[in-house]
C-alpha positions in Angstrom: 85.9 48.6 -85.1 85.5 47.2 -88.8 87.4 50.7 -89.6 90.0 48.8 -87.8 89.6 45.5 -89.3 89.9 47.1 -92.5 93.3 49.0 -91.7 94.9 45.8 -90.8 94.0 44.4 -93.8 95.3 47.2 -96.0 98.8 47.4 -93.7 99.0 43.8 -94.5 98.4 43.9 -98.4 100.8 46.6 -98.7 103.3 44.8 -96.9 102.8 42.2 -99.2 103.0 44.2 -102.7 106.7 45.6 -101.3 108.1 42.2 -100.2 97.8 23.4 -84.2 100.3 25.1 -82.2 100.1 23.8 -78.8 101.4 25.4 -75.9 99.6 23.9 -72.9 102.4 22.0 -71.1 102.2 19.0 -69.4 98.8 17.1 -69.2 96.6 18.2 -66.7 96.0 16.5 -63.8 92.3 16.1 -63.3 90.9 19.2 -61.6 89.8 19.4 -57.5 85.9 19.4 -58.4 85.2 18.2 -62.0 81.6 19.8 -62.2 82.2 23.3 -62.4 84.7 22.9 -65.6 81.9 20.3 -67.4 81.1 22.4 -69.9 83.6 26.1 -70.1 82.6 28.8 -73.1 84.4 32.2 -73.5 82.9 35.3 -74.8 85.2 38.5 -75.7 86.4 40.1 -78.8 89.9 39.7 -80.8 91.9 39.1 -78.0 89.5 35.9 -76.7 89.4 34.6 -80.5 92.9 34.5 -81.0 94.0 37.6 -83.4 97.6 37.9 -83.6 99.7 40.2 -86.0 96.2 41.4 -88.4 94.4 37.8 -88.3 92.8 35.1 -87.4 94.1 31.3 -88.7 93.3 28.0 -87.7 97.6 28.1 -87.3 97.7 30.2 -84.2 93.7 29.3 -83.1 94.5 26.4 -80.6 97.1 28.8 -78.6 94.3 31.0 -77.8 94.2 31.5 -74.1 90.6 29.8 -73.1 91.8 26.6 -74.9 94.8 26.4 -73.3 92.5 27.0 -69.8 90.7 24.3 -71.1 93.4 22.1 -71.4 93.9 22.2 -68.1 90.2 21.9 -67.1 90.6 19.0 -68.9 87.1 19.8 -70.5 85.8 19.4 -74.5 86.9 22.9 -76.0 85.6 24.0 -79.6 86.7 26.6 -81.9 85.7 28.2 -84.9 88.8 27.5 -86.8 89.4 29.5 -89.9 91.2 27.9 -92.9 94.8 29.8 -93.5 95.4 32.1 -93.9 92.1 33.6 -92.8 90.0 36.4 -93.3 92.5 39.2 -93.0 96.2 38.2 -93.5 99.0 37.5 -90.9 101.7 40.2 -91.5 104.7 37.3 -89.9 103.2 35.0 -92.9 103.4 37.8 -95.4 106.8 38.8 -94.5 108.3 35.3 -94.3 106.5 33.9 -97.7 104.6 31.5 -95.9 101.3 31.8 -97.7 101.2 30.2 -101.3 99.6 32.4 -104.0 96.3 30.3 -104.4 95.6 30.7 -100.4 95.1 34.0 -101.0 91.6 32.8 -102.2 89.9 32.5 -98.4 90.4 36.1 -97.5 89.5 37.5 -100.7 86.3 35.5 -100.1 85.9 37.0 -96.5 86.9 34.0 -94.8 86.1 31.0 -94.8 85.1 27.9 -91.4 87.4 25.0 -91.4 84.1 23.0 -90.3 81.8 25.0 -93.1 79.4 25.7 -89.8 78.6 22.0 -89.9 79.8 22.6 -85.8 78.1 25.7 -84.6 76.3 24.2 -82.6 79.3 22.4 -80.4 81.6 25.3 -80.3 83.0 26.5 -76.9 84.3 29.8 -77.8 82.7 32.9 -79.0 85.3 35.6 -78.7 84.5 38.0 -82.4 87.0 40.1 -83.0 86.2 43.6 -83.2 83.1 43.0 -81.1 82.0 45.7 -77.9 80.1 45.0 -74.9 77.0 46.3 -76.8 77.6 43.5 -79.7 77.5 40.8 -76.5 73.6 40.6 -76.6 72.9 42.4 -79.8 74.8 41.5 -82.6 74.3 38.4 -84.7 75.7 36.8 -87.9 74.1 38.9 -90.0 76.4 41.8 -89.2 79.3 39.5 -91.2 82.7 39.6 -91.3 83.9 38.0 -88.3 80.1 38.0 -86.6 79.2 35.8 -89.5 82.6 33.4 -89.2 81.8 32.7 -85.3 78.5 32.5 -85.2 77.0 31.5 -88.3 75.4 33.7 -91.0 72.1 34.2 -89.5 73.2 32.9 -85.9 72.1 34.3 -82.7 74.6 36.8 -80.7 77.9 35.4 -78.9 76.7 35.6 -75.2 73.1 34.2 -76.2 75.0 31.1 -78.1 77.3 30.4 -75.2 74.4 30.1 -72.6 72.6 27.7 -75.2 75.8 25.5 -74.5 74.5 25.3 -70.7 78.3 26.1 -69.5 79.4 25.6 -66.0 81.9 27.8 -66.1 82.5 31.2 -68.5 85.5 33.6 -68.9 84.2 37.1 -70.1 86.6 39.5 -71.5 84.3 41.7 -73.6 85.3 45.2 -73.1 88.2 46.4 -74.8 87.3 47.9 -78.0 85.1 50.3 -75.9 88.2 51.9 -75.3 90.5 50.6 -77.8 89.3 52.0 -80.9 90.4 55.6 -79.7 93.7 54.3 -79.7 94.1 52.3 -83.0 92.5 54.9 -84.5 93.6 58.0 -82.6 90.3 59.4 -82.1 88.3 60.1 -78.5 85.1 59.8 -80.0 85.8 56.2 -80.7 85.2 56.0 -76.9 82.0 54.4 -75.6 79.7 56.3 -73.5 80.0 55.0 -69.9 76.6 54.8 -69.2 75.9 52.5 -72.8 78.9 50.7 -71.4 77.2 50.3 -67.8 73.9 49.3 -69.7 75.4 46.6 -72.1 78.1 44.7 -69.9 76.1 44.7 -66.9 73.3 43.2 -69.1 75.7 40.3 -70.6 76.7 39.9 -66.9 73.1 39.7 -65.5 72.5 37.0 -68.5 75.4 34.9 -67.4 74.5 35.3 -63.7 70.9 34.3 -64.5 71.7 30.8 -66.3 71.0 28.1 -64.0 73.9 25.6 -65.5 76.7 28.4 -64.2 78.6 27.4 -61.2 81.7 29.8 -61.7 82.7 32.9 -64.2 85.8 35.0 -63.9 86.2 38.7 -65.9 88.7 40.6 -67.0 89.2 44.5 -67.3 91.3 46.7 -70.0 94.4 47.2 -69.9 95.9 50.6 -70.7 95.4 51.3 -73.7 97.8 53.9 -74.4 100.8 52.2 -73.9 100.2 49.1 -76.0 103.3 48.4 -78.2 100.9 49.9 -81.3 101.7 53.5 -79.8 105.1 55.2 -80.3 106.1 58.5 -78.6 106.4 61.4 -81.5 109.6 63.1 -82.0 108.6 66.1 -83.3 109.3 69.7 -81.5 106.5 70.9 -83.2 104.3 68.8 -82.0 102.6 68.8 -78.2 105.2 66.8 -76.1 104.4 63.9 -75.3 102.0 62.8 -77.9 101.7 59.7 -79.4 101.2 58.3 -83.0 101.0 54.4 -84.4 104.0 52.5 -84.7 104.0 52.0 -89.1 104.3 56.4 -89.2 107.6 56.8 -90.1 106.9 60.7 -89.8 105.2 62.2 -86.6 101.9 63.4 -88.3 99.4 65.9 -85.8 96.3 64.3 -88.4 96.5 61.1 -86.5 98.1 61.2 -82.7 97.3 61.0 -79.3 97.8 64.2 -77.7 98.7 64.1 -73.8 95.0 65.5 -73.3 93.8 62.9 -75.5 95.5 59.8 -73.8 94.2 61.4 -70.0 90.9 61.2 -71.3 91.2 57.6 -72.7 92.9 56.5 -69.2 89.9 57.8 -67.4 87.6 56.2 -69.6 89.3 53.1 -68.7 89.5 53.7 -65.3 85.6 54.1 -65.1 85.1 51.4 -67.1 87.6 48.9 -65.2 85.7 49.7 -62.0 82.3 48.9 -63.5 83.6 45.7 -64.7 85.4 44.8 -61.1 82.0 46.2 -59.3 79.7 44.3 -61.3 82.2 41.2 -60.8 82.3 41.3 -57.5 78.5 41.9 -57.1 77.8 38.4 -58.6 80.9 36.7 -57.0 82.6 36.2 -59.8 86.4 36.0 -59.9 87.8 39.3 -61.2 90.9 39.7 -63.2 92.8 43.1 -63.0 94.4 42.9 -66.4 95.1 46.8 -66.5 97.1 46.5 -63.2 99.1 43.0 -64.5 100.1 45.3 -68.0 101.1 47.8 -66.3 103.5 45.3 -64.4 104.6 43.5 -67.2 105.2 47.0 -69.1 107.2 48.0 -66.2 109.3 45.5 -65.2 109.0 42.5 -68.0 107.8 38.8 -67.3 109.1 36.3 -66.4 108.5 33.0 -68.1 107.3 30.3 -66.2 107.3 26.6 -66.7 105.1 23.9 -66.3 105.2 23.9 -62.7 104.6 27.6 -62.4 108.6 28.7 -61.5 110.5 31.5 -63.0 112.7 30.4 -65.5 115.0 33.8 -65.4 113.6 34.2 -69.5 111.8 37.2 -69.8 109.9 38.9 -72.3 108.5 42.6 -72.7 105.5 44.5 -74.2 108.2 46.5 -76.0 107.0 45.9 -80.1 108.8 43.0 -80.4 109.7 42.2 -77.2 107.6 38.8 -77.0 104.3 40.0 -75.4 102.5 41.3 -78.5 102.0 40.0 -82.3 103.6 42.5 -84.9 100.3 44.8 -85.0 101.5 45.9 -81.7 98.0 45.2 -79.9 97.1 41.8 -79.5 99.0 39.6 -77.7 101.5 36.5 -79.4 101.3 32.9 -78.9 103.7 33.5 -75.7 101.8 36.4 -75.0 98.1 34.0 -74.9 99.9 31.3 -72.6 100.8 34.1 -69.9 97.7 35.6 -70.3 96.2 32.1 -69.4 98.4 31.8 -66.5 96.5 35.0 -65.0 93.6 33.9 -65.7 94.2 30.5 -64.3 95.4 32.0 -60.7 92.8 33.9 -60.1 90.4 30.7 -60.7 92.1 28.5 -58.5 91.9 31.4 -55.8 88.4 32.3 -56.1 86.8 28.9 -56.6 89.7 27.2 -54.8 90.4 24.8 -57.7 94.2 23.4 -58.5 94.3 23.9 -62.5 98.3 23.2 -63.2 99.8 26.2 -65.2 100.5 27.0 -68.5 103.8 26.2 -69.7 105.1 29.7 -70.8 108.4 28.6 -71.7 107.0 25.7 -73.8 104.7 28.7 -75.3 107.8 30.8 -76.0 109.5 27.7 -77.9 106.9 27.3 -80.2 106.2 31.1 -80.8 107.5 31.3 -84.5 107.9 35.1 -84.0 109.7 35.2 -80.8 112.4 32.7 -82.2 112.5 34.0 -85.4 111.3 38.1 -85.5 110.4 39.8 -88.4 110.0 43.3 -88.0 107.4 45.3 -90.6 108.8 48.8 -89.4 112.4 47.7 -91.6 109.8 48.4 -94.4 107.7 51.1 -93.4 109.2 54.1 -94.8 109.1 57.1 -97.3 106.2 55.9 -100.0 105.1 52.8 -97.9 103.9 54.8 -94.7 101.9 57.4 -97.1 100.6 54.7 -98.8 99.2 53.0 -95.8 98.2 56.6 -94.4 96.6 57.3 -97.1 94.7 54.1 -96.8 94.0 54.4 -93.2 92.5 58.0 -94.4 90.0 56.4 -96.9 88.5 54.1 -93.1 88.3 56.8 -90.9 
């Protein structure tokens, strides 16, 4: 995944040589039983830390979905907030000139804490982008890059830091890039092996279960993969119908695409994967998320945006690129895209553990989304020299 980390930086940099958000509504009203929200932690990768359009920034940090569920838990919810413009660089920023030439400083510098680690030991969430279900147990700050920035530069790994906080309750999300990688980088053998996938999540899961001080937990699966707005269809007759390559190609290219045997495989892989997650859930009597089958819905049909109250508003948003749900790398989701992942999140709670956390206010969300009210699109630029330049980059990280 750092081969990843490293593309989006290099999109973003090239980009740039040719050129506390809140969204949480209405207060909360004090949840049904208090206890089990005392003390919440989340543990996942880029999604869970709040990456949006190739970074991470204390900007678009607090609209990250588990502190806008904590909002409404009405718990104590730390961050590891990284000064702007982060450690890898926001293409929206780059595009729209909103990063001064001196802030340029904290990424060239790998990144740098807003607290200078003076917090680590009061932080809430520990969602690492780029991180696998292997990295949950096994990984500490020593590995750097984004390890380092969450959990310290000789700190102990993300699921063994959020049990030292004694949570009540803990939202894992920590399989993705077991799947995703193959995508981003169009490449099968970027897929985990199912059983070192079986191995490491059910081991993060059986440390979770095991902690005394948890009262409630809810997971989430992957969603499919090969349909995020990232992917584009090629248009090329000589190529396999049917194949896909990344959106910043201008030209189909056979070097670096999905072929239809290549995206069956990754669908199985997520397949197995989802139902080891949703077994392994329901074996501890956890509440279980079914993000792949919510996607698929919202890819479908659209969303509808919800307010406060939870009721359609009739304003809807897509995972088309562009079309609300996702940040301009096509992958992760936007600050509208976060809040309606928290509303998913949030009904499933209330069902499992019977709790009444008031929604999200997606169309508050949606107000405040700089990109959604005012789009930029990257693809305007990536043409001719640009995309072999960033190809050829992409090459040098595979």
């Amino acid at each position: 995944m750092k081969k990843n980390h490293l593309f989006l930086l290099a999109v973003t940099f090239i980009l740039f040589t040719v050129t506390t958000v809140y969204a949480g509504g209405d207060d909360p009203p004090p949840p049904a039983d208090p206890q089990i929200f005392d003390c919440y932690v989340s543990i996942g990768d880029s999604l869970t830390h709040g990456f949006q359009s190739g970074a991470v920034d204390e900007t678009r940090q607090p609209t990250t979905y588990p502190n806008l569920i904590a909002a409404k838990m009405g718990t104590e919810f730390n961050q590891p907030l990284l000064k702007f413009p982060g450690y890898l660089i926001n293409i929206e920023d780059v595009l729209k000139g909103n990063i001064a030439w001196y802030e340029y400083y904290y990424p060239l510098v790998g990144g740098q804490r807003v607290d200078g680690y003076d917090d680590q030991t009061a932080l809430h969430n520990f969602g690492i982008t780029g991180s696998e279900a292997h990295n949950g147990l096994n990984t500490g700050g020593d590995e750097g890059g984004f390890f380092k920035l969450v959990l310290g530069k000789d700190g102990a790994p993300q699921v063994n830091q959020a049990l030292d906080r004694n949570p009540t309750f803990v939202s894992f999300w920590l399989c993705n890039n077991d799947v995703l990688g193959s995508a981003l980088t169009c490449d099968v053998g970027a897929l985990t092996p199912l059983a070192d996938f079986k191995r490491d999540f059910g081991a993060c899961v059986n440390a979770i279960a095991a902690k005394s001080s948890v009262q409630g937990a809810v997971l989430l699966n992957v969603p499919n993969v090969t349909t995020i707005a990232y992917l584009k269809e090629v248009n090329d007759p000589n190529l396999p119908a049917g194949s896909l390559n990344p959106f910043w190609m201008a030209r189909a290219s056979a070097s670096m695409m999905l072929t239809p045997s290549d995206i069956a495989l990754i669908q199985q892989r997520t397949d197995e994967i989802n139902e080891e997650v949703e077994y392994v859930a329901m074996a501890n009597n956890f509440a279980f998320v079914d993000a792949n089958a919510l996607f698929d819905g919202i890819k479908q049909y659209g969303h509808n945006l919800k307010d406060g109250y939870g009721n359609a508003t009739g304003q809807t948003i897509s995972a088309d690129y562009l079309g609300g749900l996702f940040s301009l790398d096509g992958v992760h989701p936007s600050v509208t895209g976060q809040a309606v992942a928290a509303n998913l999140i949030i009904e499933e709670i209330n069902m499992t553990y019977g709790e009444n956390l008031s929604p999200v206010n997606e169309v508050a969300a949606a107000a405040s989304d700089t990109l959604l009210q005012n789009p930029v699109d990257p693809r305007d630029l990536i043409d001719g020299w640009v995309a072999d330049a960033i190809y050829f980059v992409v090459e040098l990280f595979m």
